[in-house]
N, C-alpha and C positions, 0 to 999 in steps of 0.2 A: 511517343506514348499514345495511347488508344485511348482517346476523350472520348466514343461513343459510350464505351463500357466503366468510364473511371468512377469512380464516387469516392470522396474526401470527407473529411468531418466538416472543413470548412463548406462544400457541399449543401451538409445536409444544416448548417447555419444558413443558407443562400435559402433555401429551400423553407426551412421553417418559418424564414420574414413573411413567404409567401405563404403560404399554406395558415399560419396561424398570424396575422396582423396585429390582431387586439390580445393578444394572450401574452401575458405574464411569462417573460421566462425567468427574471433573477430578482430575489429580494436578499437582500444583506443591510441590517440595520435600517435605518429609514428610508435606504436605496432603494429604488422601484423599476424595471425596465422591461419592458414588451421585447418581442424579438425584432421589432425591427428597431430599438432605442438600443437593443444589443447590437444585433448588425453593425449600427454605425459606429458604434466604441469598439468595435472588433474591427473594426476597417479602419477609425484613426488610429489602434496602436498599430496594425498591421503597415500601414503606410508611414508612420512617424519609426519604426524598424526599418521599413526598406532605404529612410531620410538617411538612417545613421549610418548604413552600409552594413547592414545587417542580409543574410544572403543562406542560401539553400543548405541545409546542413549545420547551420550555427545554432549555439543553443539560449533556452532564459532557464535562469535558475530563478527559483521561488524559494527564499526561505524566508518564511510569513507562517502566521495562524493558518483559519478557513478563512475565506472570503470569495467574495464573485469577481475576483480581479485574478483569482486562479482560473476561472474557466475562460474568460476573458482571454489570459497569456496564452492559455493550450491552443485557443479558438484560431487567434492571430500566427500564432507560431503557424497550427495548420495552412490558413491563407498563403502563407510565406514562404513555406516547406522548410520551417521551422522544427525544433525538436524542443518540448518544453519539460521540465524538470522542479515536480518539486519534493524537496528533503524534510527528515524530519525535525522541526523547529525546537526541539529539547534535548538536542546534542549540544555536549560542549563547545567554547571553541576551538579549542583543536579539530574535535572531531570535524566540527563546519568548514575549517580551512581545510582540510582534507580534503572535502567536496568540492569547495569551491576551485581548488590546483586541478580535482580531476575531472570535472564538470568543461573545465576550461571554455565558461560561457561568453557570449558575444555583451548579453545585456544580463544584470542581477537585479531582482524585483524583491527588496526589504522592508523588511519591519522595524521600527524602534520601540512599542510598545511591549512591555515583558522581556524581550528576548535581545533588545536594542546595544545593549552590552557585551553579548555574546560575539555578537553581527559584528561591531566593530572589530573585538580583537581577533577577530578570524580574519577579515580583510587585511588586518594592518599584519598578519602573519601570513598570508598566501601572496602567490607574485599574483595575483588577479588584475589585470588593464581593462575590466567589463567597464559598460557604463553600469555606474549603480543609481538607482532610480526606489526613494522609496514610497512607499504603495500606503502607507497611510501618515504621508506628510502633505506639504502645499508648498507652489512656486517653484521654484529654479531645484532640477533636480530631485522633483516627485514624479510619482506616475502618473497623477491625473496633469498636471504641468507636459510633462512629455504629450498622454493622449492628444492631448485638445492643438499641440505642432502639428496634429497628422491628418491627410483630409477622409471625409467620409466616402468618398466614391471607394468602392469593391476595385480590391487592386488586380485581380482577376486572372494571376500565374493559373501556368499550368503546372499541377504538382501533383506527380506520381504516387498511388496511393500503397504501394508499396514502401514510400520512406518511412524510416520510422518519425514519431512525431510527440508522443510520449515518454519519458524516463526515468523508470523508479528505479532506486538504491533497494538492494535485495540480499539476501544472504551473505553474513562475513562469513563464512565456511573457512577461509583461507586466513585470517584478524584482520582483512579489510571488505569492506562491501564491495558491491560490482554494480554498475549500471544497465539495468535492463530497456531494452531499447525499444518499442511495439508500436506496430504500422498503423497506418490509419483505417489498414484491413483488418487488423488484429481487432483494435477497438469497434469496430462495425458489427463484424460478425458476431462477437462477445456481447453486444449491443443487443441485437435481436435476439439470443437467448435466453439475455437475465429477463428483458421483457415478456417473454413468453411466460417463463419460468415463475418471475414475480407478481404479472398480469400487471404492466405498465402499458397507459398508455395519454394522453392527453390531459386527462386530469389527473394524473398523479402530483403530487405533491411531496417533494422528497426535502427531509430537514438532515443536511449536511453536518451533523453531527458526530460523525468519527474524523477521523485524519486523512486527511488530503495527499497524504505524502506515503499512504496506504492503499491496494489495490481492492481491499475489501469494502474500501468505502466508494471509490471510483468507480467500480461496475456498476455500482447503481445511479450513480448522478450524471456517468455518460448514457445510459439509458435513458432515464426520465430526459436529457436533453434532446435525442436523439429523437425519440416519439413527441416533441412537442411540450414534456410537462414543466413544472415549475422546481427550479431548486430553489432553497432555502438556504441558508448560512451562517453558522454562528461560529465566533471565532475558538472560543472555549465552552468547554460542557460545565455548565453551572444548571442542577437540578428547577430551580425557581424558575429561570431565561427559559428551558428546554420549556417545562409546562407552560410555562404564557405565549409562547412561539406559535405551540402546538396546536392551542386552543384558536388562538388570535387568527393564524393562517389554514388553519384546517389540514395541519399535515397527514400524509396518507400515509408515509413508509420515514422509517427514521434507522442510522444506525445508534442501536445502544446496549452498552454491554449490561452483565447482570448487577454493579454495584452502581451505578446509575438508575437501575430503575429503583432498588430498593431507597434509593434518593430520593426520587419521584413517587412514591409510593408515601415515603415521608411528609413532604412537601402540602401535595394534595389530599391529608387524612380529611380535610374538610369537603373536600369537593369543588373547592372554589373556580377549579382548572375544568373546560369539558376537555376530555381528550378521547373521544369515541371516535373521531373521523383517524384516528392511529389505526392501523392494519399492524399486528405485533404477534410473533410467536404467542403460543400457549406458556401461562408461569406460573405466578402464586394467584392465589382466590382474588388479595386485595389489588392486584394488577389487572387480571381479566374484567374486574368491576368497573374498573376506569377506561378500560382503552377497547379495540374488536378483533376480536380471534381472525388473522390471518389465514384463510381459507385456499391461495394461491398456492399451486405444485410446490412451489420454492416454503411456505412453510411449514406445509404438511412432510416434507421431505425435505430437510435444508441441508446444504453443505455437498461433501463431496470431496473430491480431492483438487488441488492444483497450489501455484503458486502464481505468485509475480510473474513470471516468465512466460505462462501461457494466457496472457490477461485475466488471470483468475481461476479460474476455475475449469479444468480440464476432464473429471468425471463429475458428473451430477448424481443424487439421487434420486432425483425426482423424475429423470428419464430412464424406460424403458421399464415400468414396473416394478412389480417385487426383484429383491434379489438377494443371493447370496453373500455377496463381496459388501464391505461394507463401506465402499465409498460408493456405489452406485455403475453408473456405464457411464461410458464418453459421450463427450459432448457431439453433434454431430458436425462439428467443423472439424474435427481432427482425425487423426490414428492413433493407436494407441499398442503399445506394443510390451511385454515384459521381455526381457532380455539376459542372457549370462554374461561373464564379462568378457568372452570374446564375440561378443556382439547378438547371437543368435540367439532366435525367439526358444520362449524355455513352456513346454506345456502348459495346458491348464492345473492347477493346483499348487504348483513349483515357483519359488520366491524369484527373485530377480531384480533390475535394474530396470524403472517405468520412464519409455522413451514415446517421446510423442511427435507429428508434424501434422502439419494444414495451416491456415489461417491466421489464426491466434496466437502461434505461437512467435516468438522476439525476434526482430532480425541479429541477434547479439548483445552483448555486452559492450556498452562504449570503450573503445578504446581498450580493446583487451584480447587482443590477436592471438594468441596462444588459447586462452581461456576459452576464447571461439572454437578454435579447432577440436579441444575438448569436447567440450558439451554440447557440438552439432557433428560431429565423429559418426560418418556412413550416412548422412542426411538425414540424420535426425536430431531429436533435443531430446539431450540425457538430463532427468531430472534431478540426479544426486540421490531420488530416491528409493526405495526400496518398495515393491508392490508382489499381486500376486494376481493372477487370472483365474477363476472360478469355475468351475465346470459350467456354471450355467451363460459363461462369456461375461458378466459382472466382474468388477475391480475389489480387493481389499487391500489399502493403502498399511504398507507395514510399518514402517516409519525410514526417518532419512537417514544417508550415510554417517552426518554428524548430528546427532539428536539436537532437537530443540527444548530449549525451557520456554513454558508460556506462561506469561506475565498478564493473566485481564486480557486485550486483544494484541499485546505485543510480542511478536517472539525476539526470542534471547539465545544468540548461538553460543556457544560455550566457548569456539576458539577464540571469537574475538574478546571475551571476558579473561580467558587464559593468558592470553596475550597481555593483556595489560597487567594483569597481576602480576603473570611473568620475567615484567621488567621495570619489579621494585627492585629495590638492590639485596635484601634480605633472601629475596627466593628464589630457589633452584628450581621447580615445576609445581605445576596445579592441575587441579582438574576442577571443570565444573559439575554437577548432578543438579534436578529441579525435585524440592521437596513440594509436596502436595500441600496447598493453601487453601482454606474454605471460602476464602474471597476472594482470591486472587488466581487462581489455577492451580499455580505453584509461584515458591516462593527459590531465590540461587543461595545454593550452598558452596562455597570452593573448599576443597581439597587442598592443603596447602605443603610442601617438602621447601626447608628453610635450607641454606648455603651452608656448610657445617662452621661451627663457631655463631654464625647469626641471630639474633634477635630480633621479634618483633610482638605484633598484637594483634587479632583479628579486627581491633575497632584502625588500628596503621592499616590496614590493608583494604578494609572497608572503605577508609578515607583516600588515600590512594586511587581507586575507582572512582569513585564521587570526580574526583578534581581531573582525570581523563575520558570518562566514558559517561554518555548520558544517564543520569541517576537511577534510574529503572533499571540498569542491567544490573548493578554492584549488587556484593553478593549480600545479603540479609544476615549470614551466618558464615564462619570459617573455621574448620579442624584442623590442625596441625599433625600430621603423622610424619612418620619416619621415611616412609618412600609409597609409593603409588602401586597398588597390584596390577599387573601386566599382564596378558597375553601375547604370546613372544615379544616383542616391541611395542604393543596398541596397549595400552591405558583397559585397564577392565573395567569401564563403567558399571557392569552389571555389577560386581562385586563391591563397588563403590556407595551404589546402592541398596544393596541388601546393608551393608554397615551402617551406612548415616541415615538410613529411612527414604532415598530417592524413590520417585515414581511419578504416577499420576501425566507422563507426560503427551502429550496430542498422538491423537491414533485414526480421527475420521476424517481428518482434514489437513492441511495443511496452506497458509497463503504465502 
């Protein structure tokens, strides 16, 4: 390995002990810790890992809230040449046993508060042999119990910064997710852009407020770590917590979607919260009043296209000017290519399949050989989705092979909701469609064809969902028809929704 030129995230932890002594890098609760009070909790879980036999390639699963014990496990894992993982904490337990078989972690980092129930019966349903360590207990069998085995000295591997090191669960395309896998180049590069883009830099102050087990939220909090600044942490979004947080620590950048501020908006009628040190897109009158118009590329121009896959965000709008396309241009870590489907670039103006490589983009899917060869087919990363190139060399992201419904800031793939539906015993096929919601984005509608003789009930089938898929996805409404309209074989969404009122579904972005 070529140590003159390597840089790691654990790296760029080594580096911020130095560089910033006295500064604040983690608050979580009445937790307090400078970077070099991090350093050393990053170097005893790192060494109380290497205690247990934990080794180059092995994974930690996190399934927890938010908390600084997630950047902590990433930080270590990197030292380690570790790969860290964490899911999202509102899936059932089924679903989380799923993870937990395919994750097939060395060490599992749990919660018992809220979700403590779920955790259980997914352990006692997976062959899982991790150690399980939870992160907000004490003594024999927690995590700070584990830390405090491990010594402070920098254990000081040399680890290739090509491994991957982070791993989010991304698109059920297929009715299961897949794990994406991103290098500790991926993360770096994606680093120095959101910071340019957002204007991060040592004093920023970022309140970890979205999900953690989401790459939307993660661009920004490996940034603000990267440049030295401060994360924040709160486990759950409660409007009152966010305003006292915000006030108390003088947050600079926050994620929060739109029924959260209208929260806040509530909240604070009196004013009793300052929240002017917020940098916050432009919104309603009574929100600009309280918090400071975000003046950075990234919100005069936000978004863009990408997903998981490519750490984020793959075009921007905010580079390269005006443009035509309406995700913007590529990021300059990548390439960027439209494509037909026997592989070859398709002019400017003409739809296609948006394939990318450089940097950023994943080394793969855990454990998913086939699926690899797929979606890196001719050295490159097929993104499943649909795009177009612009005369003026600008991107307009057209939407993906299997459309998403968007829920607020979660997406909802149809097959994996299909799929469950699928196999109640009353029903012969479904489809999903995303009806337009004024709060929510959109709200899932399934389309249902029963087994002939069968009975059932939309609130059966509702419930059915509820008790296998994390509650967000199930659908809000169900129709029962007689059979599905088709295009030769394919399901005719369009026609699906033109009947039941579908639409409204993501067009400038996609994560």
């Amino acid at each position: 390995m070529d140590l003159l030129h390597a840089h790691t995230l654990g790296d760029v932890l080594r580096e911020n002990r130095r560089s910033y002594p006295q500064r604040e890098a983690l608050v979580c609760g009445d937790r307090r810790y400078t970077y070099p009070q991090m350093d050393d909790r990053v170097n005893r879980l790192a060494n109380a890992l290497l205690a247990s036999g934990f080794g180059q390639g092995d994974r930690i699963l996190w399934l927890g809230q938010n908390c600084h014990r997630v950047l902590e496990g990433l930080l270590a894992s990197a030292k380690v040449g570790g790969v860290f993982c964490p899911v999202n904490w509102r899936q059932t337990a089924e679903e989380l046993a799923f993870v937990i078989d395919d994750v097939d972690a060395r060490v599992v980092l749990w919660q018992d508060t809220e979700i403590g129930d779920a955790v259980r019966a997914a352990r006692a349903a997976s062959g899982s042999s991790a150690v399980w360590l939870q992160h907000d207990g004490a003594g024999e069998g927690s995590y700070e119990g584990f830390l405090a085995g491990g010594s402070v000295e920098d254990p000081e591997l040399e680890v290739d910064p090509a491994l991957p090191v982070l791993q989010l669960y991304t698109a059920a395309f297929t009715g299961k997710p897949n794990g994406a896998q991103l290098s500790h180049t991926a993360v770096l590069v994606q680093d120095l852009i959101m910071a340019m883009l957002q204007e991060i830099s040592s004093d920023y102050r970022y309140l970890n407020s979205g999900p953690l087990f989401h790459i939307a939220t993660f661009m920004t909090t490996l940034a603000t770590f990267h440049f030295g600044g401060l994360n924040v942490f709160v486990r759950r979004v409660d409007a009152e917590e966010l305003a006292r947080i915000i006030d108390a620590e003088k947050i600079t950048g926050a994620f929060i979607i739109g029924p959260t501020v209208d929260q806040l908006i509530e909240v604070n009628q009196d004013g009793r919260y300052n929240l002017k040190s917020l940098r916050t897109f432009p919104g309603k009158r009574a929100w600009m009043d309280m918090v400071s118009v975000d003046t950075s590329a990234w919100a005069r121009k936000p978004a863009g296209y990408g997903q998981t896959e490519v750490m984020g965000m793959l075009t921007f709008n905010a580079i390269g000017g005006d443009a035509v396309g309406t995700s913007g241009r590529p990021s300059p870590a990548v390439q960027v290519r439209i494509i037909d489907p026997d592989g070859n670039e398709v002019p400017p103006g003409e739809t296609g399949e948006i394939v990318a490589r450089g940097p950023a983009v994943m080394t793969g899917y855990f454990n998913r050989p086939g699926l690899n060869e797929e979606r890196q087919a001719g050295g490159w990363h097929h993104t499943n989705d649909l795009g177009r190139r612009e005369q003026d060399g600008s991107i307009t992201f057209v939407g993906p092979k299997t459309r998403i419904v968007k829920s607020a800031a979660e997406n909802i793939y149809p097959a994996e909701v299909e799929a469950c539906i699928n196999s109640h015993p009353a029903v012969k096929e479904s489809a999903i469609i995303g009806v337009p919601d004024p709060q929510w984005t959109q709200s899932v509608k399934a389309i249902v064809v029963l087994n002939e003789a069968a009975t059932t009930t939309a609130e059966d089938i509702i419930e059915h969902c509820r008790s296998h898929i994390a509650s967000y996805k199930k659908p809000k409404s169900v129709e029962f028809v007689d059979a599905l309209p088709r295009q030769g074989w394919a399901i005719d969404y369009d026609a699906l929704d033109e009947r039941f009122g579908g639409g409204g579904y993501p067009g400038g972005r996609s994560y």
